[in-house]
C-alpha positions in Angstrom: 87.7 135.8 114.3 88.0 132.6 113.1 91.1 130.6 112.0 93.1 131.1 108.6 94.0 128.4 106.8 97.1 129.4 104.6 99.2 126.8 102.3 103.0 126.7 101.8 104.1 128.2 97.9 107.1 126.1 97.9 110.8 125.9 100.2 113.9 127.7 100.8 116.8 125.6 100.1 120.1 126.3 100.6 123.8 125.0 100.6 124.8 122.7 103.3 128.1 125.5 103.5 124.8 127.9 104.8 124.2 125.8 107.8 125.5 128.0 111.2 124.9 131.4 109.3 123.3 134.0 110.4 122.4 137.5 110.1 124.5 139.3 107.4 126.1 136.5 106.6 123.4 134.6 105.9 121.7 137.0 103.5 125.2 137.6 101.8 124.5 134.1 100.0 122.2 133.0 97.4 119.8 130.8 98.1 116.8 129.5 96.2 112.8 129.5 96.2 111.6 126.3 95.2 108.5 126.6 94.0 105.6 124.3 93.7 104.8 123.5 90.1 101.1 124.6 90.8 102.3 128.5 90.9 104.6 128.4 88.4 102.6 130.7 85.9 102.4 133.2 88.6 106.0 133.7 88.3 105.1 135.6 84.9 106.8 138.8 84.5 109.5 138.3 87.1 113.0 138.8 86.0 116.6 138.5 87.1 117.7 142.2 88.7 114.6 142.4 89.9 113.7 142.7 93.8 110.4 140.9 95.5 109.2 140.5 98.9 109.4 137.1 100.4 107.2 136.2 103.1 107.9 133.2 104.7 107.0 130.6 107.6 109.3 130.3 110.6 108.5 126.6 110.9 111.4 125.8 114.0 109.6 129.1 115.8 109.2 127.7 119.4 106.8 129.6 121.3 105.1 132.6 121.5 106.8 135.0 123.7 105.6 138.5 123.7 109.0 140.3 124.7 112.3 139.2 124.1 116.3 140.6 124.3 116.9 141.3 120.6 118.7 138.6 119.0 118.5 136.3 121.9 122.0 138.9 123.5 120.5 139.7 127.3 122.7 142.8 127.3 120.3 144.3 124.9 116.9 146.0 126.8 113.5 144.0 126.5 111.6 144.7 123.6 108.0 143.3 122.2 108.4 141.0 119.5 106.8 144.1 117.5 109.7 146.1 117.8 112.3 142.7 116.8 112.9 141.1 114.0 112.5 137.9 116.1 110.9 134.2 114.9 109.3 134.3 118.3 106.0 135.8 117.3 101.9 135.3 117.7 102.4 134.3 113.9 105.5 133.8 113.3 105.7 134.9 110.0 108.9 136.5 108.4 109.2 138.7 105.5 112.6 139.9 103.3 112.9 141.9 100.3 115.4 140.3 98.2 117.3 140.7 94.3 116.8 137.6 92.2 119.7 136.3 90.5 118.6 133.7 88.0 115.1 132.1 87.2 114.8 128.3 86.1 111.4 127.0 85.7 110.0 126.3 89.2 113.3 127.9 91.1 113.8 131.7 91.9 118.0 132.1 92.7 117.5 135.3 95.1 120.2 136.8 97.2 119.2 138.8 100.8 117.3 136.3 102.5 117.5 135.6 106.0 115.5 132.2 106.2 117.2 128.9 106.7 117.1 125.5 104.1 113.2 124.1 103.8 111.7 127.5 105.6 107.9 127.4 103.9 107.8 130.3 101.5 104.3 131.6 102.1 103.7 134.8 99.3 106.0 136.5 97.1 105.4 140.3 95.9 107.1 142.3 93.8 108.6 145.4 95.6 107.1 148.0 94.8 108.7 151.7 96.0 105.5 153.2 96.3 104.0 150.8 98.9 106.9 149.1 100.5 109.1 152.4 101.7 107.8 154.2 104.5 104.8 156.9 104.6 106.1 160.2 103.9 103.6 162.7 103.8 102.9 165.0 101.0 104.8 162.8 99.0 102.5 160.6 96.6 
């Protein structure tokens, strides 16, 4: 396979009070997508209340391990990066369903986000219930 060339949608950027937070904490506040003016129209439709799916580039990812103790605590077992959350990936690519708050022309105000200030925002979806919950079968 060859490689694939993908280009950034715009930046997270958040408070300066944001910087040290993590986890729940860090989702609690709003932060904003900053969008590039180029993809502006293809925020069409999207409104405050409304939940998307952000994926998103962990740019300060430093390697590639393949296992790691979940959330860096070594009292937790081994796991492979597929069973974490972790920015330590093959691609390290995040993603976050999150409410937006407020829309003003090239800036999404969203709330749930777990990615730090200038994190590369690579996609965003709209959630969709049908595709984004898990597989139940018989239920369509």
């Amino acid at each position: 396979m060859g490689d694939i060339t993908i280009h950034p949608i715009g930046t997270v950027g958040r408070d300066a009070e944001d910087e040290g937070l993590s986890g729940a904490a860090l989702r609690a506040r709003p932060v904003r997508l900053v969008l590039e003016p180029e993809v502006v129209d293809a925020m069409l439709g999207l409104e405050p209340g409304d939940d998307i799916v952000v994926l998103f580039y962990f740019h300060r990812s430093d390697g590639r391990p393949l296992q790691v103790h979940p959330r860096g605590d070594l009292s937790r077992p081994l796991r492979g990066v597929f069973a974490t959350r972790s920015p330590a990936r093959p691609n390290p690519i995040g993603v976050t369903t999150v409410r937006i708050r407020r829309i003003e022309g090239n800036v999404i105000e969203v709330v749930g986000l777990d990615a730090i200030d200038g994190t590369p925002i690579l996609d965003i979806k709209q959630y969709e219930e049908h595709f984004d919950t898990p597989y139940e079968q018989g239920k369509d």
